[in-house]
DRENZA-36930 format. One line per 10 residues: number of its first residue (from 1); for each residue x, y, z of N, C-alpha, C, O. Coordinates in Angstrom, 2 decimals, padded with zeros to 5 digits. Layout:
REM residues N
NUM	X,Y,Z,X,Y,Z,X,Y,Z,X,Y,Z | ...
REM end
This chain:
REM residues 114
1	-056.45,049.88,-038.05,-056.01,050.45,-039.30,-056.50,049.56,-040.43,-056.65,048.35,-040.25 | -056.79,050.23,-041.76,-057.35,049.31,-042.55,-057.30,050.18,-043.87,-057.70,051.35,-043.86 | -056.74,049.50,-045.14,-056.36,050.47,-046.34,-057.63,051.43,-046.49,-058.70,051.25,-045.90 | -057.39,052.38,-047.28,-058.63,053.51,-047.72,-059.60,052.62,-048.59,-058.97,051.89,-049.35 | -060.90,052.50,-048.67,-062.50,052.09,-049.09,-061.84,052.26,-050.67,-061.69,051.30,-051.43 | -061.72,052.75,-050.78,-061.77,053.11,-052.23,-060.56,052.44,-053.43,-060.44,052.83,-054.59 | -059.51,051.00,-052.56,-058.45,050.55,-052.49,-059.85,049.25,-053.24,-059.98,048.95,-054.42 | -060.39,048.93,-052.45,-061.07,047.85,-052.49,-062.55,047.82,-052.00,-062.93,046.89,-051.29 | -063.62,049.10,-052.48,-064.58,048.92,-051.65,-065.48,047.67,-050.99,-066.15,047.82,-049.97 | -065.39,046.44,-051.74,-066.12,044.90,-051.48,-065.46,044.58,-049.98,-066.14,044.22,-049.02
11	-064.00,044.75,-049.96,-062.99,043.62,-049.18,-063.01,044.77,-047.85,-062.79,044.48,-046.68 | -063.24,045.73,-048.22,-063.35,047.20,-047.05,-064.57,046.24,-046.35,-064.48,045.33,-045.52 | -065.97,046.94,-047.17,-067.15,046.63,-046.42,-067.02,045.10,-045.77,-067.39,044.87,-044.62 | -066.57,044.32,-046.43,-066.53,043.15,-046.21,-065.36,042.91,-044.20,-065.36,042.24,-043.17 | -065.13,043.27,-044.41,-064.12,042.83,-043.09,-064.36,043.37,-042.29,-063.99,043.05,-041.16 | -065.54,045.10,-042.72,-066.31,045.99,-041.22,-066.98,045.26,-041.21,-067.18,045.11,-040.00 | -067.75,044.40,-041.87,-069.04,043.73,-041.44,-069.02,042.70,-040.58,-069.80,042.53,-039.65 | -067.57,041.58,-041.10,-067.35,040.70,-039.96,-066.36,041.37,-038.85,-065.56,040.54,-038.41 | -066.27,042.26,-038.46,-066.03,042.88,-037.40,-066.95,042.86,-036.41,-066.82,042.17,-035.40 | -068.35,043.94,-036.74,-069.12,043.64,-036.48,-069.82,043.07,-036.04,-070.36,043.29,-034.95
21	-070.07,041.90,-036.98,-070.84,040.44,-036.43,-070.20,039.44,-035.80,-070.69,038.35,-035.51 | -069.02,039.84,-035.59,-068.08,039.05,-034.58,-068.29,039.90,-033.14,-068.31,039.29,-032.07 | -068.43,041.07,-033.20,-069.07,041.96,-031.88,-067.59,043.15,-031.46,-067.37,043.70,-030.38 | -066.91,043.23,-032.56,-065.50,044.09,-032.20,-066.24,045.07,-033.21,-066.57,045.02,-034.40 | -066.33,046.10,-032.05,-066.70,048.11,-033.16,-065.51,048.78,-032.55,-065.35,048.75,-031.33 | -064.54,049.46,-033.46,-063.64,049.92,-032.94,-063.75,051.44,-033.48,-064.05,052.06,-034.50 | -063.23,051.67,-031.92,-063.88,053.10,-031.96,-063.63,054.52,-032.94,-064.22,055.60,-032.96 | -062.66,054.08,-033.59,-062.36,054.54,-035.05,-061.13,053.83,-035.67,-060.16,053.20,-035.27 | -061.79,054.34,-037.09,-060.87,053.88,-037.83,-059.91,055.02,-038.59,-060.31,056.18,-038.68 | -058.59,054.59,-039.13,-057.91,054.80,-039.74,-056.92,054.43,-040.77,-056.01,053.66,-040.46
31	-057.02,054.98,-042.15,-057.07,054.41,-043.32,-055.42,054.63,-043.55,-054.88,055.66,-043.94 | -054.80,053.42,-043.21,-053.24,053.30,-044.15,-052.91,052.14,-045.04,-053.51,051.07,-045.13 | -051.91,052.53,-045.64,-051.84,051.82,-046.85,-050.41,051.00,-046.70,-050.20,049.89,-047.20 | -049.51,051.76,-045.92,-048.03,052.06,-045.93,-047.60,051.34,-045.06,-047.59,051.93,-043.98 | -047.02,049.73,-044.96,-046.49,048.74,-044.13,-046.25,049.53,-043.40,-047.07,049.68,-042.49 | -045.19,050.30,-043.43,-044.42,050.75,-042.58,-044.91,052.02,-041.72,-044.43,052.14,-040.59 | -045.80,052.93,-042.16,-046.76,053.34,-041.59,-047.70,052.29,-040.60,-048.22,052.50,-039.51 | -047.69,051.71,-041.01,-049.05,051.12,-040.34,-048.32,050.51,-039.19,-048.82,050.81,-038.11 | -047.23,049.73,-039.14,-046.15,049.18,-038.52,-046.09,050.20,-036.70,-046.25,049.95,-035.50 | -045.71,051.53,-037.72,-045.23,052.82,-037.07,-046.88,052.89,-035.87,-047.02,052.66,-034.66
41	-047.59,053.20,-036.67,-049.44,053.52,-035.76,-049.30,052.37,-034.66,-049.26,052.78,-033.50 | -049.17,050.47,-034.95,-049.52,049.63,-033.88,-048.48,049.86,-033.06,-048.76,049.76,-031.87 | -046.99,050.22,-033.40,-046.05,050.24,-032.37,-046.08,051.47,-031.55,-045.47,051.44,-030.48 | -046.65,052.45,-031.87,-046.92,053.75,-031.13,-048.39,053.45,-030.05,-048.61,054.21,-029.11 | -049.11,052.50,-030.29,-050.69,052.18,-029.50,-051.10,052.65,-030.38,-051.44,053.68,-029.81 | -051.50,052.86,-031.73,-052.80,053.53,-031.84,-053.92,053.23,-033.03,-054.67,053.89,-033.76 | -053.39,051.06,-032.66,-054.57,050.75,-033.01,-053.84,049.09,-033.58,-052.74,048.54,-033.49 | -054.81,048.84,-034.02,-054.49,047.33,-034.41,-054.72,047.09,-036.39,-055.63,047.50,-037.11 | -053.56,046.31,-036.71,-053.82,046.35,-037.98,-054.72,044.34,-038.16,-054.72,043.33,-037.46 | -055.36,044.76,-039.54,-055.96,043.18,-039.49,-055.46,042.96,-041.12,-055.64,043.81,-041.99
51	-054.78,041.57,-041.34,-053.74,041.24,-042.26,-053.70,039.67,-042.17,-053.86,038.96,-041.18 | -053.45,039.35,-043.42,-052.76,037.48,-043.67,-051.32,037.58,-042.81,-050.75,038.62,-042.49 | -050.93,036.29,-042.56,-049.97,036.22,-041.47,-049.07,036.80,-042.77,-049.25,036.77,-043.99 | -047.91,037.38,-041.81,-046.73,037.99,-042.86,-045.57,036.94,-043.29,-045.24,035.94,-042.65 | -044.89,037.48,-044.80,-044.25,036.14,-045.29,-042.63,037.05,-045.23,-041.82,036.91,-046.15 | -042.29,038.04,-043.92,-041.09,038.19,-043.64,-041.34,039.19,-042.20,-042.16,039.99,-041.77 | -039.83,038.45,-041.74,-039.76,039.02,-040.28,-040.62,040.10,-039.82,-040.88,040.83,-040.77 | -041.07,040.42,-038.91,-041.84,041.93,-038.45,-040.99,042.47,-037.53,-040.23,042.04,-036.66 | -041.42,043.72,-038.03,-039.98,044.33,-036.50,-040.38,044.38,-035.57,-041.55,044.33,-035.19 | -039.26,044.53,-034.96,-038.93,044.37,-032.89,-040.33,045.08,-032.47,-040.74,046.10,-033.03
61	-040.91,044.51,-031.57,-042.26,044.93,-030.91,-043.63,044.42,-031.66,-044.67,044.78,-031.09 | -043.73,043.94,-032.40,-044.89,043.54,-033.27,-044.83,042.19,-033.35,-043.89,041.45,-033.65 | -046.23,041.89,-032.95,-046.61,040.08,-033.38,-047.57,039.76,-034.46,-047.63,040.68,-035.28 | -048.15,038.98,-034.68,-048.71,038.45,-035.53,-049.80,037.07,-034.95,-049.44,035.89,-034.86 | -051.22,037.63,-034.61,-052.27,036.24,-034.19,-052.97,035.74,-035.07,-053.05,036.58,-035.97 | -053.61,034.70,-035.37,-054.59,034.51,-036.36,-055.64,035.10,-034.94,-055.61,035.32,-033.73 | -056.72,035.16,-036.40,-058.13,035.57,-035.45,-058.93,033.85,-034.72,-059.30,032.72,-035.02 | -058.82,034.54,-033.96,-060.27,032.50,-034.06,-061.14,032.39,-034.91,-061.71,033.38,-035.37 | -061.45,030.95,-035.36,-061.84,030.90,-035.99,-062.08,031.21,-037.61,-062.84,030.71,-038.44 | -061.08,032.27,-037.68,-060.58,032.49,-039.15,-061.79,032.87,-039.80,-062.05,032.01,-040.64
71	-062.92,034.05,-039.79,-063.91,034.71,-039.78,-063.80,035.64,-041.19,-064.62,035.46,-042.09 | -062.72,036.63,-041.30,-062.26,036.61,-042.70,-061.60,035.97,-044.17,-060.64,035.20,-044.25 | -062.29,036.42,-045.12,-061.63,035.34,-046.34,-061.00,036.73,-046.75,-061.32,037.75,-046.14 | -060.02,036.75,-047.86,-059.78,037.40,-048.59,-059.65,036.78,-050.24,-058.67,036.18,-050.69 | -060.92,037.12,-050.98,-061.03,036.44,-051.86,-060.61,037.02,-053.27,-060.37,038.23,-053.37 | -060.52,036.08,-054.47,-058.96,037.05,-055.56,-060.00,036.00,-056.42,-060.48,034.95,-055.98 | -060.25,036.67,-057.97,-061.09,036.11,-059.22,-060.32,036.66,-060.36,-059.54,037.61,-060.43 | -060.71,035.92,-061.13,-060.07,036.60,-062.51,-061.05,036.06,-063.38,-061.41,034.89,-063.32 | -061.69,037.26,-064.53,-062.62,036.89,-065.22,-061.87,037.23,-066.96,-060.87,037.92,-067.18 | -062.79,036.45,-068.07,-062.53,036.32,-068.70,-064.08,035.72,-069.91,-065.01,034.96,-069.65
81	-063.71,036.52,-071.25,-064.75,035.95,-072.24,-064.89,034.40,-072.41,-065.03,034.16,-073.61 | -064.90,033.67,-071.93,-065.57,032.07,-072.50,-064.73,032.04,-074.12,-063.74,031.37,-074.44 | -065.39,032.84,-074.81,-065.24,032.49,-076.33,-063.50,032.84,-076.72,-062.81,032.48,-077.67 | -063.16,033.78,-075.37,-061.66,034.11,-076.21,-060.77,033.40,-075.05,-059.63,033.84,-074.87 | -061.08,032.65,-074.51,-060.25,031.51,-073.73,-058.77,030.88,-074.69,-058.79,030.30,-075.78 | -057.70,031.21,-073.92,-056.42,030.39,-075.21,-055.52,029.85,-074.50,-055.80,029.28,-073.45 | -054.13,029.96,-075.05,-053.20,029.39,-073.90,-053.09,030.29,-073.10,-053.44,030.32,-071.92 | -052.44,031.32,-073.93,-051.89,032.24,-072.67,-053.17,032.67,-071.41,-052.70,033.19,-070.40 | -054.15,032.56,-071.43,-055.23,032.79,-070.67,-055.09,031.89,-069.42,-054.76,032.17,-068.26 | -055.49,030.51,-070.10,-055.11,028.74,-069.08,-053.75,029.10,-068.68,-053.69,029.19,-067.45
91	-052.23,029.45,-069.44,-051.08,029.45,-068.57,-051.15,030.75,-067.47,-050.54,030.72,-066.40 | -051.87,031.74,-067.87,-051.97,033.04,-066.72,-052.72,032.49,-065.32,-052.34,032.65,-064.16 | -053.91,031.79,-065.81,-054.48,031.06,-064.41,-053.63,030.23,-063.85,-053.58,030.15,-062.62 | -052.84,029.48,-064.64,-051.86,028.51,-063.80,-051.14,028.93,-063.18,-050.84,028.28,-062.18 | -050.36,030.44,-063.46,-049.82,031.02,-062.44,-050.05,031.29,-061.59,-049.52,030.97,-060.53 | -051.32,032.32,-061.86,-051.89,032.84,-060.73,-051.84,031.94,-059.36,-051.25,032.14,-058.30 | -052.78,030.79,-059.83,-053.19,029.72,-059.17,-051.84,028.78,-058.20,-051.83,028.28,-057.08 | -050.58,028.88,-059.57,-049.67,028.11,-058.08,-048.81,029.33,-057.44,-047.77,029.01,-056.88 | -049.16,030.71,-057.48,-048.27,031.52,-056.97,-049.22,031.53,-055.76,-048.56,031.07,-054.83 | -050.71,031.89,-055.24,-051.30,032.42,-054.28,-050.78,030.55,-053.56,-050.22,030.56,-052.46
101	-050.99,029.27,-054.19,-050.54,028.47,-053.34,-049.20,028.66,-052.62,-049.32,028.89,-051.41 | -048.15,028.61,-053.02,-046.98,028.78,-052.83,-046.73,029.96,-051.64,-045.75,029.93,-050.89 | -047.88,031.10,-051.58,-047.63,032.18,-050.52,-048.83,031.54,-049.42,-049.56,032.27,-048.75 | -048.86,030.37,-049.41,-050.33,029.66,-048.33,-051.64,030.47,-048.50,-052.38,030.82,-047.58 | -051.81,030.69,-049.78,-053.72,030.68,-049.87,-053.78,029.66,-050.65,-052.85,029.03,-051.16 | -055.87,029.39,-050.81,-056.31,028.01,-050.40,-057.10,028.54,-052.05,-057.42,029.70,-052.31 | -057.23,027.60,-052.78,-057.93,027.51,-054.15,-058.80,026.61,-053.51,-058.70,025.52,-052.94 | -060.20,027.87,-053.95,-061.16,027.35,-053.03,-061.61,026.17,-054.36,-061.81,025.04,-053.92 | -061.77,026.31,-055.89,-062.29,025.58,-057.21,-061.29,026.29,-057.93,-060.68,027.34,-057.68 | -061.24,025.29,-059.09,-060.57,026.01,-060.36,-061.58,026.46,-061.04,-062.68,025.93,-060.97
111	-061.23,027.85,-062.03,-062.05,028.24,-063.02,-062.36,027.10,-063.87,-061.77,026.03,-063.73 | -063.52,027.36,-064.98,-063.76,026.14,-066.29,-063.36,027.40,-067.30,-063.33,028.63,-067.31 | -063.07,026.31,-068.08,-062.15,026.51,-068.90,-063.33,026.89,-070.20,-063.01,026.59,-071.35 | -064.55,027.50,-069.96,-065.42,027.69,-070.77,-065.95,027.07,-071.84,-066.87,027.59,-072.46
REM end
């Protein structure tokens, strides 16, 4: 299972590809969006969801593996004019920046500050 293309077409193509080149083609796909849907599809068999480890309990029957090797990134940017750089801009990145820490993603660089 894997959200609809059109959610994120980059992070879509991006995760069939290392599928792929990791050597897993699965024999179809199906596009959900809906935790709990999707929840509903792996606990019925009918298919595997691929996700950051979860940051609350999963229900009865469902686990949670990393992949080896950790083959997917899921990567997050925020762009901005150089010339109209201010506070509130620098304090919005600072959030950003210690909230994805705080839920265990990895700041790969900080933006410049233009």
């Amino acid at each position: 299972m894997i959200f609809p293309r059109a959610m994120a077409p980059r992070l879509y193509d991006h995760m069939l590809t290392i599928c792929r080149d990791e050597g897993f083609l699965p024999g179809s796909i199906r596009h959900a969006r809906n935790p709990n849907f999707v929840h509903g599809l792996v606990l019925a068999g009918r298919g595997i969801h691929l996700n950051s480890a979860p940051t609350t309990p999963l229900a009865d029957g469902l686990v949670w593996r990393p992949l080896q090797d950790a083959p997917l990134a899921w990567l997050t940017s925020v762009v901005w004019v150089p010339s109209r750089h201010n506070e509130a801009i620098a304090a919005f990145a600072e959030a950003v920046a210690e909230g994805l820490v705080a839920a265990g993603h990895h700041i790969a660089d900080k933006a410049s500050n233009g």
